[in-house]
C-alpha positions as CSV (number, residue, x, y, z in Angstrom):
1,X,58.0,168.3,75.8
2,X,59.1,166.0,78.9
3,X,56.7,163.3,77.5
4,X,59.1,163.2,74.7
5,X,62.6,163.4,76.7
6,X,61.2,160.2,78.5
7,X,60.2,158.2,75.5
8,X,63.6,159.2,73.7
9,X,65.4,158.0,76.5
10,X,64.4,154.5,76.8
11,X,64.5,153.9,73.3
12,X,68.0,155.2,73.5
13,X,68.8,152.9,76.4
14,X,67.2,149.9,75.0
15,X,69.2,150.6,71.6
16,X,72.6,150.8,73.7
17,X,71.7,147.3,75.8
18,X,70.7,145.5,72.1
19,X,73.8,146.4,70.7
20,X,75.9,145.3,74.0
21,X,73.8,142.6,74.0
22,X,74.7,141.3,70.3
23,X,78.5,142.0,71.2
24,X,78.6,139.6,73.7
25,X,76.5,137.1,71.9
26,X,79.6,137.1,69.4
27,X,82.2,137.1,72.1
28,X,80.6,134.1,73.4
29,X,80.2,132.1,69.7
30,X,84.1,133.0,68.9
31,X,85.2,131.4,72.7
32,X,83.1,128.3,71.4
33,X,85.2,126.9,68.8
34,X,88.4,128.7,70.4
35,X,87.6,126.6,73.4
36,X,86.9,123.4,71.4
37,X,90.6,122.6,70.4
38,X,91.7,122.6,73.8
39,X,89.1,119.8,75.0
40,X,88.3,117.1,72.2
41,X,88.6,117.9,68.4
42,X,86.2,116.9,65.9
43,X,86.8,114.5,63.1
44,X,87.7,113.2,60.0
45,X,89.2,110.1,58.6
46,X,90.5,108.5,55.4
47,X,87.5,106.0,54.2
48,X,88.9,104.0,51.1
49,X,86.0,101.6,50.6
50,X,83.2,102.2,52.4
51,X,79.9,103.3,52.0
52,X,78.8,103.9,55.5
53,X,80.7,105.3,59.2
54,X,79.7,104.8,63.0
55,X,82.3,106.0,65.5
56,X,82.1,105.5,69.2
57,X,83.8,106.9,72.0
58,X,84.6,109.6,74.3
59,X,83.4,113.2,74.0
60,X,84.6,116.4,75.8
61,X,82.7,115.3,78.8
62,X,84.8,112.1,79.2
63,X,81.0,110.7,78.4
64,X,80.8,107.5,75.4
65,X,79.2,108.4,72.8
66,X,78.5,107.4,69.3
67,X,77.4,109.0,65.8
68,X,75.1,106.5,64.4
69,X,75.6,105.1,61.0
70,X,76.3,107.7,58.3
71,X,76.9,107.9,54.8
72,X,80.7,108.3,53.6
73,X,80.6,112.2,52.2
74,X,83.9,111.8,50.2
75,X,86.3,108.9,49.2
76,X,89.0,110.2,50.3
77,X,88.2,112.1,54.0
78,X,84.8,111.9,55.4
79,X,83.8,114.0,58.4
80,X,81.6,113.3,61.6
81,X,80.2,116.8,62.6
82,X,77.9,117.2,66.2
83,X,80.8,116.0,68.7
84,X,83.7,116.7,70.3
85,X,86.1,113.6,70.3
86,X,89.3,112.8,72.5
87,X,90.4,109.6,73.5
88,X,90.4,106.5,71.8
89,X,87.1,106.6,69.2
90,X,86.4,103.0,67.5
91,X,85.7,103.7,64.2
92,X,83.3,100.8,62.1
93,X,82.9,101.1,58.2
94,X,80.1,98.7,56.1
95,X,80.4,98.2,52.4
96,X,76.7,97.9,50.9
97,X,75.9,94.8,49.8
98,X,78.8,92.9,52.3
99,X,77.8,91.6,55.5
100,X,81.3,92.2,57.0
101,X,82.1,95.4,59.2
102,X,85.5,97.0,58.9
103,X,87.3,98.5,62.2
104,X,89.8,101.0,63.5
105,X,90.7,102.8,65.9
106,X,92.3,106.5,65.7
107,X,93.4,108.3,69.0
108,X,92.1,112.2,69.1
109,X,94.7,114.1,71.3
110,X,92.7,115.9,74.0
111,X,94.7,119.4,72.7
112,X,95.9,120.7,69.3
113,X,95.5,124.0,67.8
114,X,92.7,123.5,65.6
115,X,89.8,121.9,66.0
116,X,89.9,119.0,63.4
117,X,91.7,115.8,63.8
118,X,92.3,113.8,60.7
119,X,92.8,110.4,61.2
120,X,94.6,108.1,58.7
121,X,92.7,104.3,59.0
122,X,96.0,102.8,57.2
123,X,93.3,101.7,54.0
124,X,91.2,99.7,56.9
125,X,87.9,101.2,56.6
């Protein structure tokens, strides 16, 4: 009979800290994104003729950094997921088949409240 009040008990105990434990997992994940819009935003920008993105510039750490080339999801808004922009981010698009690389520039604001900033090229990339 004790043997069984003892082993009841832990498992009781260790049910209780899983559950706490899988709270705060999800109080943490919800402060993630929350967090996000208040230093650096992600982004998207209008693509009109492109075929392929690279953007460069600051991330929420103030440190440069850059996507890589990518492929243009959409003709209208194409998205660069992984980093947190702010800043100034040089944005270069390459037509296949053209050896000529299109530029802009878009400034992400630091703060906004979402965490998306859509940048409008002006029909230059």
């Amino acid at each position: 009979m004790f043997k069984s009040k003892s082993i009841g008990m832990p498992r009781r105990l260790g049910a209780a800290v899983a559950t706490l434990a899988l709270a705060g997992t999800g109080l943490f994940a919800g402060a993630g994104s929350a967090a996000a819009g208040t230093n650096g935003q992600q982004l998207s920008f209008s693509s009109s003729f492109v075929d392929k993105v690279y953007a460069c510039g600051n991330n929420q750490n103030g440190v440069r950094v850059c996507s890589g080339w990518r492929d243009v999801s959409s003709p209208n808004w194409t998205d660069i997921h992984g980093y947190w922009w702010k800043g100034a981010v040089d944005i270069a698009g390459l037509k296949n088949g053209v050896n000529y690389v299109y530029g802009a520039t878009c400034y992400v604001p630091e703060k906004q409240s979402g965490d998306w900033f859509f940048c409008n090229t002006g029909g230059k990339i």
